[in-house]
N, C-alpha and C positions, 0 to 999 in steps of 0.2 A: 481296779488296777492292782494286780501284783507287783508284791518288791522286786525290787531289782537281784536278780540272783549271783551270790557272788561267792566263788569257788575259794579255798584258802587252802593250801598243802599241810594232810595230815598229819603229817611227821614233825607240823612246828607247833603243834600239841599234843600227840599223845606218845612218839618218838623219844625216849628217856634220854639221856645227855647225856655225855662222857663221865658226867663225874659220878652218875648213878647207876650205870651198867657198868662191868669188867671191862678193861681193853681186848680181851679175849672175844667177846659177844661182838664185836664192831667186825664186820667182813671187811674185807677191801675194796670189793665191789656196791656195794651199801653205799662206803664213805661216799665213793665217785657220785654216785647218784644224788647223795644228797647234798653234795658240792655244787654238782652239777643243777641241782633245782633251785640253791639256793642264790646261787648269782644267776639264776634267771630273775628273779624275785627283784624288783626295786626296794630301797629302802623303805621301813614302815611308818607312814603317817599316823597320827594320831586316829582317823577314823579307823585304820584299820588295826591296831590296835584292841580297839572295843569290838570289833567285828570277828576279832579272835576270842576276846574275854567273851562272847557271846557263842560263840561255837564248842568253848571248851564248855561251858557249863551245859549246853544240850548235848556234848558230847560224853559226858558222864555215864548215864547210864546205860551208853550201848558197848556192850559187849567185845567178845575179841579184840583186845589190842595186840600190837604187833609184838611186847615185850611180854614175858608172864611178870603180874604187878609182886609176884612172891620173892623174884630176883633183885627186885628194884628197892635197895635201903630207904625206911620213913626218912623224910629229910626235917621232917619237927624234933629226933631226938636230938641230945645235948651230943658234942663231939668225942666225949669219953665214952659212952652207953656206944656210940656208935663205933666206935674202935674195940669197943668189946665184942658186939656182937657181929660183926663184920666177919669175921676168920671163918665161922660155923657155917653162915651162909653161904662162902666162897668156895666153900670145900662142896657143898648142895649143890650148887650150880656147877662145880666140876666135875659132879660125878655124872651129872645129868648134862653133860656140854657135848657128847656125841649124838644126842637123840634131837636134843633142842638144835644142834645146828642143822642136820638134814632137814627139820620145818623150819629151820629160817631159810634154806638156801631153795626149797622149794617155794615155800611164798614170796622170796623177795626175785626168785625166775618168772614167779608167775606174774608181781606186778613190772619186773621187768619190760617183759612181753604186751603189759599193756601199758606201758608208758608212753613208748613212740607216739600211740595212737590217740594217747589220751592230750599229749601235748602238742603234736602238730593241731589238733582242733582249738589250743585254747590259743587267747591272743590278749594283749593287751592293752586295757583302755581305761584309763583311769585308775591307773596302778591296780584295777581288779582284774581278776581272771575270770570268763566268761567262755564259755564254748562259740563257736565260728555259727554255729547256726539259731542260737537262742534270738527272742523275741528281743530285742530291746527297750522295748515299751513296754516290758513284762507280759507278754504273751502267755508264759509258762512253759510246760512241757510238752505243748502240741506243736509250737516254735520250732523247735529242736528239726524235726523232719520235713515240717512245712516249707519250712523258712529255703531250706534247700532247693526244693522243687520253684519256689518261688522266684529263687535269682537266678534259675536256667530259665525260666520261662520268659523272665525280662530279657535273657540274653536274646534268647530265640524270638522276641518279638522284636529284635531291633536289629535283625537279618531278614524278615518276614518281605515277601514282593508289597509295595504301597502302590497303590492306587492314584495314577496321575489326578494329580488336583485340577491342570489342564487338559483342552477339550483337543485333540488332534484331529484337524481335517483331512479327508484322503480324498485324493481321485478315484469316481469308482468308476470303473470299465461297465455298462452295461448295454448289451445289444438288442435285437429287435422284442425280441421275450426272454421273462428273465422270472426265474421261482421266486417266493418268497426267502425259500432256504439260502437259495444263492446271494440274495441281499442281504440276508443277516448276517452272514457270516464275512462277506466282502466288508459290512458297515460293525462289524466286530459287537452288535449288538444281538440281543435274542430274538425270536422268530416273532415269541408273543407281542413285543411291543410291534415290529412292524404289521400283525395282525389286528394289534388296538387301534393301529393308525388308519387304517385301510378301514376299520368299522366305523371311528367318528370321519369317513371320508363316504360313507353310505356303502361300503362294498363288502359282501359276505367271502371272506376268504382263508382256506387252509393253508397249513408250511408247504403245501406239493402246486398250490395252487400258481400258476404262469401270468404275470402282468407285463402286459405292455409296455412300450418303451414310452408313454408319455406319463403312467401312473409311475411307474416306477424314479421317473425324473422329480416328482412332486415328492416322490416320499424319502429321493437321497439332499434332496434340497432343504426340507423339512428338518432333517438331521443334519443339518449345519455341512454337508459336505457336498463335492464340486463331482457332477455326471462328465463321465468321456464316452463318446458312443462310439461304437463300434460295429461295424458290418456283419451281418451275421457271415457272411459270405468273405471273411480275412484270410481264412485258411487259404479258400479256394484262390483269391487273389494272389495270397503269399504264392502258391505253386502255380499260377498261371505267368507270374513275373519271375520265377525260376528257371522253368520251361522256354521262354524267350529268350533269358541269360545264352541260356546253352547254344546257339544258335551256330549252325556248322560252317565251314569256309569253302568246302568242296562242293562246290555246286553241279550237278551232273543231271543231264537229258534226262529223265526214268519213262520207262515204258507205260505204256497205255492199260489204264483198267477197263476191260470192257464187260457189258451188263446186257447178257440177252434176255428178252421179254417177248413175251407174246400171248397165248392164248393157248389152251390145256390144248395138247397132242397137236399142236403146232409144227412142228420138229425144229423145236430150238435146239433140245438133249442130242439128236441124232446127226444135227449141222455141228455142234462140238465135238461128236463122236468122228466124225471124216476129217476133222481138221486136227484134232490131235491123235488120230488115229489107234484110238485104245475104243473098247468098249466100252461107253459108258451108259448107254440108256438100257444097256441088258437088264445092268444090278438094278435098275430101278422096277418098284413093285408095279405093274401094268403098266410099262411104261411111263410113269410120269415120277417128276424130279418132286421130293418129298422135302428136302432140305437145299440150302443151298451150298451147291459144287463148285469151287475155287478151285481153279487151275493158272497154269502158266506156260504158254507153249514158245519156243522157239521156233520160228518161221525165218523162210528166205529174204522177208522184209524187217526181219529185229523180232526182238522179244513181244511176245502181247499177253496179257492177265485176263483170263475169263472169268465171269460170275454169272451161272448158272441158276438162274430165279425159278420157283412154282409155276404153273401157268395156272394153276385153280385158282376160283376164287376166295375159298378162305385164305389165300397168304396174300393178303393184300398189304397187312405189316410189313412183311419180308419183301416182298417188290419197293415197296417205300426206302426200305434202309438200303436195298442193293442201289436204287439209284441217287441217292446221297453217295455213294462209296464208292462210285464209277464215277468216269470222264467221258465214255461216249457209250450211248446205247443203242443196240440191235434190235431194230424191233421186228420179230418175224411173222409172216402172216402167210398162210396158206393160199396159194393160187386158188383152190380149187372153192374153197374156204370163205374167203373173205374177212373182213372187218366185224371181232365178234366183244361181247363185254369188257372180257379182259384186254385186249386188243386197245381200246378205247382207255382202260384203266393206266395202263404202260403209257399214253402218249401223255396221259392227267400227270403220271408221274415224273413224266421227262421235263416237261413244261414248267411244273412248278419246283426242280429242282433247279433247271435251267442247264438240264445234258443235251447236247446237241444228239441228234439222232442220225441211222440211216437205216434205213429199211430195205430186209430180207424177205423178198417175194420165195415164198419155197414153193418146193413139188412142183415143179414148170415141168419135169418130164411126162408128171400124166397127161391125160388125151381131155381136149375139150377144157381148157383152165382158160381165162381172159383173165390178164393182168391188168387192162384198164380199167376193168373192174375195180380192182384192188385202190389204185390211182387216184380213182372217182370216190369211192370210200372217205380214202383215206384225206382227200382234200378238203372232204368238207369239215375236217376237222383242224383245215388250216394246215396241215403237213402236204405241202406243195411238191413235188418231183421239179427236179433241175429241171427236166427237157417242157417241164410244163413252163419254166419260168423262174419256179421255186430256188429254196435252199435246202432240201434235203435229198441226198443221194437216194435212187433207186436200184438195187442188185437183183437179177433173177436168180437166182440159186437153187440149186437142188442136191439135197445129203442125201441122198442115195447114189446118185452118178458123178457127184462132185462136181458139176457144171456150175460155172460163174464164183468158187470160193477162193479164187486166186484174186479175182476181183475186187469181192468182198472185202480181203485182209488190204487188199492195197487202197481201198475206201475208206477202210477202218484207219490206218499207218496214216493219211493224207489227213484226216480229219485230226487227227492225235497231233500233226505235224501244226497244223492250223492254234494248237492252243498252247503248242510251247512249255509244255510239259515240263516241269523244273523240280528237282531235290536234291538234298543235303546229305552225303554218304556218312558226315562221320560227328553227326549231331543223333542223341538218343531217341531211339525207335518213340515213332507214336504211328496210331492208326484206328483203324473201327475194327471191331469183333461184327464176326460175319455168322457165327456159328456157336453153339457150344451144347457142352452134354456133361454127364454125368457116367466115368468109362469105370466099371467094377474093378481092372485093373489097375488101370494106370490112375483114380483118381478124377478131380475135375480135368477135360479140355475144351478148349476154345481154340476156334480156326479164328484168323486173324488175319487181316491184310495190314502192310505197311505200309502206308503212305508216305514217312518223311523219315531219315534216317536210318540205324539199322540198329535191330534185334537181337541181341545177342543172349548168349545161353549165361546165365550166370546175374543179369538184371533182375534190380526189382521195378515190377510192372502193376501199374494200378488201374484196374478195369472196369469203368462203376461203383460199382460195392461193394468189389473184389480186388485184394492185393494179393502177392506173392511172389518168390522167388522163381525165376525160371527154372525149373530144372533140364529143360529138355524141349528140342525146338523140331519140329517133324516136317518134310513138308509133303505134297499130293501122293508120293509116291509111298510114303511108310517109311523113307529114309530121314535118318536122324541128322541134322546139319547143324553147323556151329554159331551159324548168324543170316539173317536174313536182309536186304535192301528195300529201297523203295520198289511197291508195284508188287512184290513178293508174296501170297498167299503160305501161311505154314501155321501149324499146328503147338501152340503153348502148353507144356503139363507145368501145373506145381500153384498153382493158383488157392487160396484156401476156399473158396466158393465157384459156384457157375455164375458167371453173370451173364445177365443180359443183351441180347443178339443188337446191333447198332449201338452197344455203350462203345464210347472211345476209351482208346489205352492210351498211355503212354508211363517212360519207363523214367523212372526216378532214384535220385542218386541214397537217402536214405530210407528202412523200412520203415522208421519210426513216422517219419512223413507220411509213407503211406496209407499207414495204419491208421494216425488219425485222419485223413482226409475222407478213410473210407467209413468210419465211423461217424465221422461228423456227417457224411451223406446219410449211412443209416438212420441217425436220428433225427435229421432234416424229416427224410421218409416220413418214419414212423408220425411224428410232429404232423403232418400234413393231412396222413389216415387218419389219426387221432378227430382232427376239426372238419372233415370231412364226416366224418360221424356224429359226432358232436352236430352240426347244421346241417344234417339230414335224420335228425331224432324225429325231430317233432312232422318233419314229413312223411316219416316210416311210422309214424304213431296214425295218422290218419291212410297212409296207406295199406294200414295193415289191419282197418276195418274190412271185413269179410274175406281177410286173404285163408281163414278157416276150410273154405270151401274149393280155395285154391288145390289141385295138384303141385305136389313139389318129386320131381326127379335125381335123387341124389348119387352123385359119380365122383369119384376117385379116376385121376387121368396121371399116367406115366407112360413119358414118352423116351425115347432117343434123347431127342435135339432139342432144346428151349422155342425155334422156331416154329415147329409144329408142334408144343404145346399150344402159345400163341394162336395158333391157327385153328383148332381144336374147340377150345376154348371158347374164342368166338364165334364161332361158327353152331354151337350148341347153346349160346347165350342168344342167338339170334332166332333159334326155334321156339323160345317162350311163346303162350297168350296167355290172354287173361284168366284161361283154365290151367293151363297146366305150363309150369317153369324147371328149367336147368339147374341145380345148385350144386356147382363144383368143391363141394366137402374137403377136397385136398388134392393137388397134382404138384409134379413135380420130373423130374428128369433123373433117371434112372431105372432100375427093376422094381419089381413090385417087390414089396420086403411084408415081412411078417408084422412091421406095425399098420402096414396099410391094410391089411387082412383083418387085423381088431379093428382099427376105425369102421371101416364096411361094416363089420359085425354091428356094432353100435349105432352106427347112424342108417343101415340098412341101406346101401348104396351097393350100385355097381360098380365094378373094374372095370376100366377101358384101357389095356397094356395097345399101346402103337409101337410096334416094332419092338418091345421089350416083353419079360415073360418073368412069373414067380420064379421065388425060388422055393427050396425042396421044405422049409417051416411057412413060408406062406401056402404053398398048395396044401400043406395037412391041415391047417384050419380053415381054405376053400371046403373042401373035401367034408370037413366034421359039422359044418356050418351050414353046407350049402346057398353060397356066396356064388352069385354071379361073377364072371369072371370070363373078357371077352378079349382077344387078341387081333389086331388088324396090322396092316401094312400099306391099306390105301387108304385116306381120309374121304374119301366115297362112299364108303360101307359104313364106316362111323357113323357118317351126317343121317344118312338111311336106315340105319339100325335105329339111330336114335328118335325120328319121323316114326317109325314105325311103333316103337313102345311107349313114346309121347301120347302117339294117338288115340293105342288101347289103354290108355288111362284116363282120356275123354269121359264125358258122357256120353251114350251112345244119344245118337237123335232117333226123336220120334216121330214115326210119319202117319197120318191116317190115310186111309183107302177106302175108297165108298164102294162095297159088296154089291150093293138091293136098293132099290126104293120098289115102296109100294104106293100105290094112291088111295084113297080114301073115296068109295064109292057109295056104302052105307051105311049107318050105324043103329045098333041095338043096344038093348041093355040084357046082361046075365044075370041071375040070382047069384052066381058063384064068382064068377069075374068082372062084375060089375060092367061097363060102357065097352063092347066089342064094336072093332069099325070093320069093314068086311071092306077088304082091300085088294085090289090087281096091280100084281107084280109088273111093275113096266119096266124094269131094266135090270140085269145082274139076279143075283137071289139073296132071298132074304134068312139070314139066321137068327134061331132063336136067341144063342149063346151070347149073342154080338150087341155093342151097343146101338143105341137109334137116337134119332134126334125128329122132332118132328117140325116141321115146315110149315108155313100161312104164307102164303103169297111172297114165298124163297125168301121167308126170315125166321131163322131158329126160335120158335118159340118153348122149348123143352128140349131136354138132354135125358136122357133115363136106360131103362132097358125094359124088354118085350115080357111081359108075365105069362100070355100064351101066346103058342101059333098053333091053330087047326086047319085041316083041309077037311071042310067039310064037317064030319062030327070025329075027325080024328086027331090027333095029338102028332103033331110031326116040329121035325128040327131043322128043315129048310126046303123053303118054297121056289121054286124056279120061272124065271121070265116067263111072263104069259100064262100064269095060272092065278086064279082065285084063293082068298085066304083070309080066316079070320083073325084078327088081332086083336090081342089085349094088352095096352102098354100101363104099366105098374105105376101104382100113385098117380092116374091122370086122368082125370075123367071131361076132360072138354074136347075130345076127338070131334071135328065138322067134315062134315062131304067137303074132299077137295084138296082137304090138307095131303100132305105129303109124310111118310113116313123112312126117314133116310137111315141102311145101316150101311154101319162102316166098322172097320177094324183097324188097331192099333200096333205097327208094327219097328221094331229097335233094329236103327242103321248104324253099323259101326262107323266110327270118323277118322278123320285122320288129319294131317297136319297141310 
C-alpha cells in the first residue's frame, strides 16, 4: 500500500520572501497569484507543517528554482556584514533586472497557463490537496487516468436498460399453424429454447419448422403464458363482415343471366348470332366457341345477359362455372342430332347447381328431324317437357330462319320472372370472373359479370389472388364505360395478376385490405401445395419405381384465355399410360416470350402457342435451337397432334406371323450336319433366314433357327407348299417323324394412343 500522496504549493518553499528579494523582483501579477493560492490554502496544522519540513529537505537538491539563489542575501550573516554587502548586490541585480525579468514574466505565463488547470483538478480533503482522480487508497499513478474512466463507467451503468426481475405473462395469438420463429419472438424468447423444449417433448425440429395449434398450446403454456386462438380464416371473416356492412338500399328487378349449353356444333354460337344480330360464330376458329362470350342484348321483352359455353369436351370446367354464374340455362340440342355426351354433361351441370332449364330443339328447318326423339332422350334423364306433364319448357328453334326465337326469349323473360330476380344498384360491385387473359398491351384482363351492385372505374377490386385498381372498364363492344349494374358483362384492366376464371370479385374500400387478403390466400395456397407434397413423397418414392422406362412428353402451353389453358391441360393429362405421360414444364397466358424458348431449350419440351404466337427474340432461339414450336386455334388438332406423338413414342408392338410349316416325314443322319429330317412343306413356305420352332403333338418343344435347307442335293433359301425338303435345325438333334416344324417371322407395329 502506497502513501497517501499529498500535494503542497511550491512557492511556500522555495518562493524567497519579501524581505530577501528587492521590491522590484515582485510582479504584480505574481503577488495576485500568490494571494490568491494562499487563501485557498487553510490554515497549517501541525501534521502539515512536517510534511513541508519533509518536502523542503528532498527539495534541496533539485534544481531550478524559481529565484536565482545569487540574488537572495545569506540570511545567517550578522545585520552589519549584511548592510554592507547589500548595495553591491543591488546594483548586480539591477543591472541584470531587464533580462531576469522577461524569464520571470515568461515562466510565471507559462505556470500561469497551467494553473487554471492544475487547480480546478485539485480539491480538498483533509486540509490536503490531492488531484480529483488519484487512488485514495494509494493506488498511485495509474489512479490518476483509471480512476476517471472508472466514475463514467459507474455513471453509465446506472442508466444501463435492467432486466425485469419479474416474469410478465402475455396473451399470445396463435392460429391453426404457427413456426417456431413466430413463437419466439411473439413469447420474446429465443428460437433455441423453444427448440430444447420440442426435443425433451420427443419432436425433431428447426426455427422454419410449423406446429400445430395443439403443440404449440403446450409450449406457450409451458412458458408461463395464456394461448388465444385464432382462425386462420380472420382476415377472410373481417372482409366477409365488411362486405355485408356495405349492403345497398336500392333494391331493383336486374336482368336475366342466361347460359347456353349444349353439345360441339350444336348451334348454340349461331342461335346467339340471330338474336343479337352481329356475327359471332364467324370469329370462331371452325366454328366452335373456344372461350367464353358474354353478352348483353336488349330485346322487346327487357334486357337479357348471354354466356356463351364450349360445347367440347375438354371445357368441362368452364361449363361448370358458366352454370354457377347463370340463373337459367339453354340447353340446345339438335333435331337432327339428338342427345349426345356433352348434352347429358349440361343437364349434370344444371341439376347440380340447381339452374332451372329449358330446352332449345334447333335445326327443325331441315327435312326428316323427329323432335320426339329429342323428348324421349331427353326424359330419360328426368327432363320432362310441360306438354309431357313435366316442368321444363320445350322451344323448336331454328338459327338459321329464326323460327320459334321470339318464343324462346319469351320462355327465357317468364322463367327469369318466376325467380324474382333481385339487386342492389348502389352497394359495391361483386360478381364471378368469366374470363381472363394475359393482353401485350393493355396488361392483365378479365371479363367479368356483376352480379350485385355496380362497378365502377376507379375501385379497388380483389379477385382471388388478384387485386388492383380499376383503371378501365370495357364492355362487349370495345367501348370504354364508366360503370357497370347487375347482370352486366364488361371487361376490368388494371389488375396486378390474371386470376382465375370462376374466382369471385368483389370491390373493396381499402387497397391495403386488399393486398393482404390476397396474399394471405397466396400463402394459404402455397401452405397447402407444400403438404400436399410432403404426403405424396413417400407414394412417389414407390411410384417412381420403374418410372425409368416410362416415356415423359414435356410441353410448354401458352394460351389466350386462362379457360383454355384449363381445358388443354386436361385434356393432355388425360392422354397418359403407363408408357408414356404429359408433363406440363410451364404454361401460362400470354405469347410465347424468349424465357419460354430457354426453358424448352433445357428441359427439351415442345411449344404448344393456342391462339398466341412468339415474338421476334423467341423465334431466334426457336430457329438457332431447333425447338419445336406449334401453333393452333382449335383444341381438336392439340388433343390429335398430341395422340399422335404420344404414340410414336410407344414401343412399337411386336407381332409374329407363321410363313411355313413343314412336317417331318424322315430322318437321317449327316456327317457334316449331323440329324437331317426330310420334310414336306404343307402350308405357306419355308425360310431359311427365319426362325422355327419345332412341334410334338402342337407343343413347342424347341425354338431355334434352320442350319440347312436343301432341295435335293442343293442349297436353296426357301421351299414352297407342296414340295419336299431337307432340314437341318441347329443345336438339335432329336428331330422324330411327325414332328412339325413351324417358321414364322417377327414383325414392329406402330401404336398409338
Amino acid at each position: 500500500m502506497r502513501k497517501k500522496r499529498t500535494y503542497v504549493k511550491r512557492s511556500a518553499i522555495e518562493t524567497p520572501t519579501e524581505e530577501e528579494l528587492p521590491a522590484t523582483e515582485l510582479e504584480p501579477e505574481a503577488e495576485e497569484t500568490t494571494e490568491t493560492t494562499v487563501e485557498a490554502v487553510s490554515p497549517k496544522t501541525p501534521a502539515v507543517e512536517e510534511a513541508e519540513k519533509e518536502a523542503a529537505v528532498e527539495a534541496k537538491p533539485e534544481p531550478a528554482p524559481l529565484v536565482d539563489p545569487s540574488q537572495v542575501a545569506p540570511p545567517t550573516e550578522p545585520d552589519a556584514n549584511r548592510s554592507g554587502k547589500t548595495a553591491p548586490r543591488r546594483k548586480k541585480a539591477t543591472d541584470k533586472e531587464g533580462e531576469e525579468s522577461d524569464v520571470k514574466k515568461k515562466t510565471h505565463l507559462r505556470n500561469k497557463a497551467k494553473a487554471p488547470k492544475r487547480q480546478a483538478k485539485m480539491i480538498h480533503v483533509n486540509d490536503d490537496f490531492v488531484l480529483e482522480g488519484d487512488d485514495f487508497e494509494g493506488m498511485g499513478s495509474r489512479g490518476r487516468r483509471g480512476g476517471a474512466r472508472k466514475s463514467k463507467s459507474k455513471l453509465s451503468s446506472q442508466h444501463a436498460f435492467e432486466k425485469p426481475t419479474e416474469f410478465i405473462a402475455k396473451e399470445i395469438t396463435i392460429g391453426e399453424t404457427n413456426s417456431v420463429t413466430d413463437l419466439a419472438q411473439k413469447m420474446s424468447v429465443k428460437s433455441s429454447e423453444i427448440i430444447k423444449m420440442l426435443f425433451n417433448m420427443g419432436v425433431m425440429a428447426t426455427i422454419n419448422q410449423v406446429l400445430d395449434q395443439d403443440t404449440s398450446t403446450l409450449l406457450i403454456e409451458d412458458l408461463g403464458h395464456k394461448p388465444k386462438f385464432v382462425s386462420e380464416d380472420a382476415i377472410e371473416e373481417q372482409l366477409a363482415d365488411s362486405l355485408s356492412a356495405e349492403v345497398g338500399s336500392a333494391e331493383v328487378t336486374r336482368a336475366p343471366v342466361i347460359t347456353v349449353m349444349g353439345h360441339v356444333d350444336h348451334g348454340k354460337t349461331s342461335l346467339l348470332d340471330y338474336i343479337r344480330k352481329a356475327s359471332v360464330a364467324a370469329g370462331e376458329a371452325g366454328g366452335i366457341t373456344q372461350h367464353i362470350g358474354a353478352y348483353h342484348v336488349n330485346t322487346e321483352h327487357g334486357m337479357v345477359s348471354f354466356l356463351d359455353t364450349p360445347g367440347h369436351a375438354a371445357f368441362t370446367a368452364m361449363r361448370s362455372r358458366g352454370a354457377k354464374a347463370t340463373d337459367v340455362i339453354v340447353l340446345v340440342v339438335a333435331a337432327d342430332d339428338g342427345v349426345k355426351p356433352q348434352t347429358e354433361e349440361a343437364v349434370q351441370h344444371a341439376k347440380a347447381a340447381g339452374v332451372p332449364l329449358v330446352v332449345a330443339v334447333n335445326k327443325i328447318d331441315k327435312e326428316g328431324i323427329d323432335t320426339d326423339r329429342v323428348k324421349n332422350e331427353l326424359s330419360a334423364m328426368e327432363v320432362i317437357p310441360e306438354d309431357w306433364g313435366g316442368d321444363t319448357q320445350f322451344i323448336e328453334v331454328s338459327a338459321i330462319t329464326g323460327q320459334g326465337v321470339e318464343n324462346l326469349l319469351e320462355a327465357i323473360l317468364l322463367q327469369a320472372e318466376l325467380l324474382e330476380l333481385k339487386a342492389y344498384t348502389d352497394a359495391p360491385g361483386q360478381g364471378v370472373v368469366i374470363e381472363s387473359r394475359l393482353d401485350k398491351g393493355r396488361g392483365s384482363v378479365a371479363s367479368v359479370l356483376v352480379q350485385n351492385g355496380t362497378l365502377k372505374t376507379g375501385d379497388i377490386v380483389l379477385a382471388g389472388y388478384e387485386y388492383g385498381r380499376v383503371r378501365a372498364l370495357v364492355d362487349e363492344l370495345g367501348k370504354n364505360v364508366e360503370s357497370a349494374g347487375p347482370a352486366i358483362p364488361v371487361e376490368i384492366l388494371g389488375l396486378n395478376g390474371v386470376p382465375d376464371a370462376g374466382d369471385e370479385f368483389v370491390v373493396v374500400t381499402d387497397e391495403k385490405k386488399a393486398r393482404d387478403v390476397a396474399e394471405f390466400r397466396k400463402d394459404r395456397l402455397r401452405d397447402s401445395q407444400q403438404a400436399k407434397q410432403q404426403s405424396s413423397m413417400l407414394e412417389g418414392m414407390f411410384a417412381g419405381i420403374g418410372r425409368d422406362q416410362k416415356k415423359i412428353l414435356n410441353v410448354i402451353i401458352k394460351t389466350d384465355v386462362r379457360g383454355s389453358l384449363e381445358a388443354i391441360i386436361g385434356s393432355l393429362q388425360k392422354l397418359g399410360t403407363d408408357e408414356v405421360e404429359v408433363n406440363v414444364v410451364a404454361s401460362g397466358v400470354g405469347g410465347i416470350s424468349e424465357t419460354d424458348a430457354h426453358l424448352a431449350t433445357t428441359s427439351r419440351a415442345m411449344v404448344i402457342g393456342f391462339n398466341t404466337r412468339a415474338d421476334k427474340s423467341a423465334r431466334d432461339i426457336v430457329e438457332n435451337e431447333g425447338l419445336k414450336v406449334r401453333y393452333y386455334n382449335v383444341i381438336y388438332d392439340v388433343i390429335d397432334d398430341a395422340k399422335a406423338i404420344m404414340g410414336g413414342m410407344l414401343e412399337p408392338e411386336i407381332r409374329e406371323e407363321i410363313v411355313g410349316i413343314a412336317e417331318v416325314r424322315d430322318v437321317f443322319n449327316s456327317p457334316k450336319f449331323g440329324q437331317i429330317a426330310g420334310s414336306m412343306v404343307i402350308e405357306g413356305t419355308v425360310y431359311r433366314s427365319k426362325p422355327i420352332r419345332v412341334l410334338r403333338d402342337n407343343v413347342v418343344i424347341y425354338e431355334g433357327e434352320l442350319e440347312s435347307l436343301r432341295r435335293f442335293k442343293d442349297d436353296t433359301n426357301e421351299v414352297r407348299n407342296g414340295m419336299e425338303c431337307g432340314i437341318g435345325v441347329r443345336n438339335y438333334n432329336d428331330v422324330k417323324v411327325g414332328d412339325k416344324i413351324e417358321v414364322y417371322e417377327r414383325t414392329e407395329v406402330a401404336r398409338s394412343l
